[in-house]
C-alpha positions as CSV (number, residue, x, y, z in Angstrom):
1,X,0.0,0.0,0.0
2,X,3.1,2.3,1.1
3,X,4.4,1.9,-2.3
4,X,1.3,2.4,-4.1
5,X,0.9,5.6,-2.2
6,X,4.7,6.8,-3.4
7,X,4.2,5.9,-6.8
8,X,0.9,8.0,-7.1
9,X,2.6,11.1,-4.9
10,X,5.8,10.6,-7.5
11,X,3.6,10.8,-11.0
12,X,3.4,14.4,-11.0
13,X,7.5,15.1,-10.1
14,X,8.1,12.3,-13.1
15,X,5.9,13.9,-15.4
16,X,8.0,17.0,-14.5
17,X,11.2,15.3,-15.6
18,X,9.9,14.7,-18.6
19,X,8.8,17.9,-19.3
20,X,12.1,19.4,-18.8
21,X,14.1,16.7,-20.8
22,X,11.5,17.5,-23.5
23,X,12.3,21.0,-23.7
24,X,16.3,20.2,-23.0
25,X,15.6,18.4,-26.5
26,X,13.9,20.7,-28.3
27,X,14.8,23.9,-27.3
28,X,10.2,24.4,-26.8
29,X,8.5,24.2,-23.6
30,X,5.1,22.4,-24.2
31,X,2.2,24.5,-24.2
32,X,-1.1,23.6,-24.9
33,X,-3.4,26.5,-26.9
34,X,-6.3,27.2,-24.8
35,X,-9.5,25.4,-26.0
36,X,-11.7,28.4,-26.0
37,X,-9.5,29.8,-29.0
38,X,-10.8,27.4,-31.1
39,X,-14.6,28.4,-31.9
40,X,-13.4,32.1,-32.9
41,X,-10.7,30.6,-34.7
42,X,-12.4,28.6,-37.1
43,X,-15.2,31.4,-37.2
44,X,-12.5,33.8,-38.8
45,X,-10.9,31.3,-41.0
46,X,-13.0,29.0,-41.6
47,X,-11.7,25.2,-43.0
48,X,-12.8,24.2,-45.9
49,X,-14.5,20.3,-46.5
50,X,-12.2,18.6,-48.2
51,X,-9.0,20.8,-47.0
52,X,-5.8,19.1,-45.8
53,X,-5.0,20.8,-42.1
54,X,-1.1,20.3,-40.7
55,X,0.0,21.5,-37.0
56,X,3.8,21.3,-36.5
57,X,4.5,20.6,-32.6
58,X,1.2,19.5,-32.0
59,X,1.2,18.5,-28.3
60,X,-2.1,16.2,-27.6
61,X,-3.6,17.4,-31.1
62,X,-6.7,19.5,-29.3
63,X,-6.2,22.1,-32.8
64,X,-6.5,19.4,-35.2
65,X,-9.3,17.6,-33.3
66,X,-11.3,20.5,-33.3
67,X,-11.1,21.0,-36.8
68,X,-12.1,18.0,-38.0
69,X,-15.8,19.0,-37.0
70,X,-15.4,21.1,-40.3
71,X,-14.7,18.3,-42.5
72,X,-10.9,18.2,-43.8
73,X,-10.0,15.7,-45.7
74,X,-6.6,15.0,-43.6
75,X,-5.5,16.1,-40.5
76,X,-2.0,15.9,-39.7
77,X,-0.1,16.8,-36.4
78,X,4.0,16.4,-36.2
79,X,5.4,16.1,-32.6
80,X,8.4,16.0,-30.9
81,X,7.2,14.5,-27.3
82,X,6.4,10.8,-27.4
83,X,4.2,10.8,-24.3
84,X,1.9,13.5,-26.7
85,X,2.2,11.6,-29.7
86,X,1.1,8.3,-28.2
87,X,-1.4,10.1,-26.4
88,X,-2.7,12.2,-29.4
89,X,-2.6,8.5,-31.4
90,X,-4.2,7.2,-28.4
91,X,-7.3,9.6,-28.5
92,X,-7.7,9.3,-32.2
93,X,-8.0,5.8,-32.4
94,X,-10.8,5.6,-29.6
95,X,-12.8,8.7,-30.8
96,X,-12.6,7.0,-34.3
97,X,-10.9,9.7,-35.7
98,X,-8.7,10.9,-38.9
99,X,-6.1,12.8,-36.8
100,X,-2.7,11.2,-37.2
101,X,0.1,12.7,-35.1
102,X,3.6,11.8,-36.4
103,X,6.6,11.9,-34.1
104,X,9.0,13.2,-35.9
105,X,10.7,17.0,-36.2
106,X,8.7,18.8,-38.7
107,X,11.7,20.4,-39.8
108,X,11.8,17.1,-41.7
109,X,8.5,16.7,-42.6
110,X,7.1,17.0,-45.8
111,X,4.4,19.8,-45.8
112,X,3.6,20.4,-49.6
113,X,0.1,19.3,-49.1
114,X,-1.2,21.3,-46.3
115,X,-4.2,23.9,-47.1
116,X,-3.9,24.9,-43.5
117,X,-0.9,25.2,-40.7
118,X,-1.3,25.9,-37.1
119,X,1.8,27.1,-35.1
120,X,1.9,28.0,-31.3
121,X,5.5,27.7,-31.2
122,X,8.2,29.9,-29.9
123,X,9.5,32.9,-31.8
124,X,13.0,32.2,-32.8
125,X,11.4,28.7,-34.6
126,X,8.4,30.5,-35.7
127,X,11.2,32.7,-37.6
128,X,12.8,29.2,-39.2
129,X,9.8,27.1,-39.8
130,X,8.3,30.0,-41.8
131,X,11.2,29.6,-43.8
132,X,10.8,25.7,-44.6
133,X,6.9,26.9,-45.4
134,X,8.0,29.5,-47.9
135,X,10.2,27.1,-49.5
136,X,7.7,23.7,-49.3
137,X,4.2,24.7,-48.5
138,X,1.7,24.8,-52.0
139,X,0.8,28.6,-53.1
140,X,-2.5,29.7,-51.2
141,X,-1.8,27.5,-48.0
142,X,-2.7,29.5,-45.0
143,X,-0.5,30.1,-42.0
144,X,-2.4,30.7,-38.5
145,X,0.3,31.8,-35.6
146,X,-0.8,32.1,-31.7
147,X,0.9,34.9,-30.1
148,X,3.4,35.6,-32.2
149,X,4.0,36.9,-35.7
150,X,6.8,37.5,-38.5
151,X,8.8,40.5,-38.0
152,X,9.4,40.4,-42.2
153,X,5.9,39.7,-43.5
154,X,2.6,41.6,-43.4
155,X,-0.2,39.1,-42.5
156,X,-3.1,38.7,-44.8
157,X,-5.5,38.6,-41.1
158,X,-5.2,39.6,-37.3
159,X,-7.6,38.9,-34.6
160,X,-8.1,38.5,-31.5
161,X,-8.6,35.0,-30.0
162,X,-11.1,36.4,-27.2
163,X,-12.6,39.7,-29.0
164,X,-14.5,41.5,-26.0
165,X,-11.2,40.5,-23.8
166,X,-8.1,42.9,-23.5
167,X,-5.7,40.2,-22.9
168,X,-6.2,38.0,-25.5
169,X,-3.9,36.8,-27.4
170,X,-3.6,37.7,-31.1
171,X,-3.7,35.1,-34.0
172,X,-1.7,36.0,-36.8
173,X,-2.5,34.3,-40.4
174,X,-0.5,34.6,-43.6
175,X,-1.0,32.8,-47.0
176,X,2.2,31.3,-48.9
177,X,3.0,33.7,-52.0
């Protein structure tokens, strides 16, 4: 019983660890977007049926599983965590769902397909994925980015994740030239 009680008390300072060796790796603490962003985010850019929807360093997927209410014909989500990729693969697969979270760095993914890319990322890799999306991402594709935007590009949309709410974050959206 004494070691059932230890084990239980010790989950939450091992999930720590593995937080932290997470981010030693990557170089980006995980932070999950806040669910209530997700109604006004899909009211001001609206996914199209049939529309192929990536988002690079997922975490537990919530953007993509959201989206799939509008109908996309793929949604893909590229983690570097594999407690969130199991766990996003995990969810998927119970709720029946098309989501399909890849572990892998998305630097290396191939992202020529996407109609749509969600990034809640860190600003210095906000700076070089936008970079890889320039160079691989198909003409039209929009780019939606949570709290952060591109010091070099003018965005085709702002708004404001919670509109009647001064500290809302800002979502940022361009479309590949």
């Amino acid at each position: 019983m004494e070691l059932l009680l230890i084990l239980i008390y010790s989950i939450p300072f091992i999930f720590l660890l593995y937080l932290l060796a997470v981010f030693f790796f990557t170089r980006v603490p995980i932070v999950l977007t806040n669910k209530k962003y997700f109604p006004i985010i899909f009211t001001e850019i609206p996914v199209s049926e049939g529309s192929i929807v990536y988002e690079l360093g997922c975490g537990m997927a919530d953007f993509l599983f959201f989206a799939e209410k509008y109908g996309p014909k793929k949604l893909i989500g590229y983690e570097l965590s594999p407690l969130h990729a199991v766990l996003a693969n995990l969810k998927a697969k119970i709720l029946g769902s098309k989501v399909k979270v890849y572990r892998q760095d998305f630097f290396k993914a191939d992202i020529s397909e996407a109609d749509y890319i969600y990034l809640f990322l860190v600003p210095k890799i906000v700076e070089r994925v936008w970079l890889k999306i320039i160079k691989e991402a198909k003409k039209g594709a929009f780019v939606l980015i949570l709290s952060d935007k591109l010091s070099h590009e003018k965005p085709y949309k702002v708004f404001k994740t919670q509109p009647n709410n001064s500290k809302s974050s800002l979502v940022h959206v361009y479309q590949v030239k």
